[in-house]
N, C-alpha and C positions, 0 to 999 in steps of 0.2 A: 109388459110385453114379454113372452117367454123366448126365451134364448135356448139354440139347441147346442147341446156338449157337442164339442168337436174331439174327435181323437186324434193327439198331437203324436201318434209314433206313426198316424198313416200319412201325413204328413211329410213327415222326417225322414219318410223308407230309405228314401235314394240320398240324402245329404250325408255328405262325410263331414263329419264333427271335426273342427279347426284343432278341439283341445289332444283329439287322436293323432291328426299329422302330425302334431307340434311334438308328442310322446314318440314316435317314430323314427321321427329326427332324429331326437334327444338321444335316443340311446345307440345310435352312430358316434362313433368317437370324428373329431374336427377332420383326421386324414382320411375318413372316409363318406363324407356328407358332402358330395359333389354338384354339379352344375343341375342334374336333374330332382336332385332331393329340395335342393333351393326353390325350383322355381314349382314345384308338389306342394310345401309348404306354401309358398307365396298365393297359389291359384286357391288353397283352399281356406287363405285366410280374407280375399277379396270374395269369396261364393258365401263365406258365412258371415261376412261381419254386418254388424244390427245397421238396419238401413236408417233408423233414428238417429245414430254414434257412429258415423263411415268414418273411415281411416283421414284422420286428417293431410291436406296435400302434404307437410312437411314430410310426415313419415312417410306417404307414397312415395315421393323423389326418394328422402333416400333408402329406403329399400331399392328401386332400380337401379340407384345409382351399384348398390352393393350385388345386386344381380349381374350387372356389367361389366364391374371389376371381375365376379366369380368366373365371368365366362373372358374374359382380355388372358387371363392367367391362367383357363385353361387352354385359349388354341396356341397362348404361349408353349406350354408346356410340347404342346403337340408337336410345334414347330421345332424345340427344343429335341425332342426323343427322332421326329426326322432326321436332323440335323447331326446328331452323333450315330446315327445309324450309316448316313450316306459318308460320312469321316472316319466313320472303322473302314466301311470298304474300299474308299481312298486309299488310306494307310495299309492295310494289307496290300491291294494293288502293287503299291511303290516297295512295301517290304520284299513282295514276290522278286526283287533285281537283289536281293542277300542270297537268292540259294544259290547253292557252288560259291560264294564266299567264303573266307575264313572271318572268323570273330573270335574275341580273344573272351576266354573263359576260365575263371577260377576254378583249382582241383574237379576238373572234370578230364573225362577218361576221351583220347584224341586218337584218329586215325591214321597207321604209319600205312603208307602205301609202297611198294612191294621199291626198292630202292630209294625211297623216300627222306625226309628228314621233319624232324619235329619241332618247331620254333616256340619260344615262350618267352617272358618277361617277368622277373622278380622288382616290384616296389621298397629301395631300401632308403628312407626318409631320411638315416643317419646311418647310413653309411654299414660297411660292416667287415671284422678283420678275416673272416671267411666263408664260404658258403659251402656246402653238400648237395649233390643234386640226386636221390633215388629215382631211378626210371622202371616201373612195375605193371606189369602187365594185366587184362583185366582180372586175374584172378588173384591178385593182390602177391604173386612172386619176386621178386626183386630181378631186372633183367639186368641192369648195369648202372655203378655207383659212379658220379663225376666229382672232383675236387675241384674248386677255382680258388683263388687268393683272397684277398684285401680289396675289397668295393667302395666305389665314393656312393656318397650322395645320391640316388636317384634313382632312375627306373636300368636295373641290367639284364640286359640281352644274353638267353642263352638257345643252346642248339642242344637236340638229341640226334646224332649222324644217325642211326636208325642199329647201330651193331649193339651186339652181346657185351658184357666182360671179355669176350675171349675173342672180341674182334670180330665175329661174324653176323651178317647181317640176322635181324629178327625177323621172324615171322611177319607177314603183313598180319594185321588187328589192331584193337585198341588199346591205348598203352596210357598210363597216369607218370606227371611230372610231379615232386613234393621235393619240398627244400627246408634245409635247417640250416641259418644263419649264427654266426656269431655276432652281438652288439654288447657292445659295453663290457666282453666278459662275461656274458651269459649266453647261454644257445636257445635258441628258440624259432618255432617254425613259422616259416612266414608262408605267403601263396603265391602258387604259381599260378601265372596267368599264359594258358597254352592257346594255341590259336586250333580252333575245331572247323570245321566244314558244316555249314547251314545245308540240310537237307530238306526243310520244311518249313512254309511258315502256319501261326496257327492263331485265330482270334478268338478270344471270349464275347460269346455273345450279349452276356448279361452286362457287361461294362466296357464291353469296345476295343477290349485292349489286345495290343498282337504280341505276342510272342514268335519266336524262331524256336526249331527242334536241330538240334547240333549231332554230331557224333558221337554215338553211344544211346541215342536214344530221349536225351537231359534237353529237357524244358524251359527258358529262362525269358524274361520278359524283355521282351526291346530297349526297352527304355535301360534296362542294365547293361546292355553294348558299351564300351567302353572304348574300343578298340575295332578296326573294319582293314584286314588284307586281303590279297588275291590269295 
């Protein structure tokens, strides 16, 4: 009995070759071969497999089971990227009650307003037999040097009244505290922590996080607050 030649590529036209998807995949790296690349591979290795040799149950279960997980951990995810979305703008929210604030910030340049005074804190852990206080204006002038004595232990309290050397009051602008302590015998500069006015608060979108904009213009992340006056 003759047998007529079939041409197996007219056959084939429309079938996408299992061994192509599988190549496809492959050269996705794992953080980029997601929920739908899974289930492309999956549909086109049940369309082509030999109907003689089918996928046995065990491997059908767990491939689904691995298709279920792939998709549990992504509407995870999803829920996740909502979920710090709508908690940045929480937190911004609640940070918006810091502007007109004072916060206390290290070597940063502080607003004296027109009869004003400038409050800050020096950290001395041990203590110290004197301290210097240069008071400098934003252009790095020297407006008025303070002496104080012999400090214990801990955090001290200092004041800038808002005058000159020569007693008169300064300009309203912005002015920088810096201190040089004595410890043990040696001199060295420690930081001062002045208290600024929060004019702004400001979030990053790409990771959520808020920051406040203080006087002078200086950027510093919330979470480095330290310190919160009127």
């Amino acid at each position: 009995m003759a047998t007529d030649s079939v041409n197996s590529s007219s056959l084939l036209k429309n079938v996408t070759r299992y061994e192509d998807v599988k190549d496809q995949a492959k050269s996705k790296t794992s953080e980029e071969m997601g929920k739908q690349d899974f289930l492309t591979l999956f549909t086109a290795q049940l369309q082509n497999q030999n109907p003689l040799e089918p996928v046995k149950n065990e491997a059908f279960v767990a491939q689904l089971a691995q298709f279920s997980q792939l998709e549990a951990l992504t509407n995870m995810q999803t829920s996740l990227d909502t979920f710090v979305t709508s908690m940045s703008g929480e937190r911004m929210l609640n940070s918006a009650s810091l502007i007109g604030k004072k916060v206390a910030v290290s070597d940063s340049l502080t607003q004296l307003t027109k009869g004003g005074t400038i409050d800050a804190n020096i950290d001395l852990p041990e203590g110290a037999a004197g301290i210097k206080i240069n008071v400098t204006d934003a252009r790095g002038n020297l407006v008025r040097e303070m002496i104080a004595g012999p400090q214990m232990p801990g955090t001290t309290p200092i004041q800038w009244d808002g005058k000159d050397a020569m007693g008169n009051p300064a300009p309203t602008g912005l002015y920088r505290l810096t201190a040089d302590a004595v410890i043990n015998g040696n001199t060295a500069k420690v930081a001062v922590s002045a208290l600024s006015t929060v004019r702004s608060i400001v979030t990053n979108p790409s990771d959520g996080s808020v920051s406040v904009e203080i006087d002078g213009g200086k950027v510093i992340l919330l979470t480095d607050v330290k310190r919160v006056g009127m």
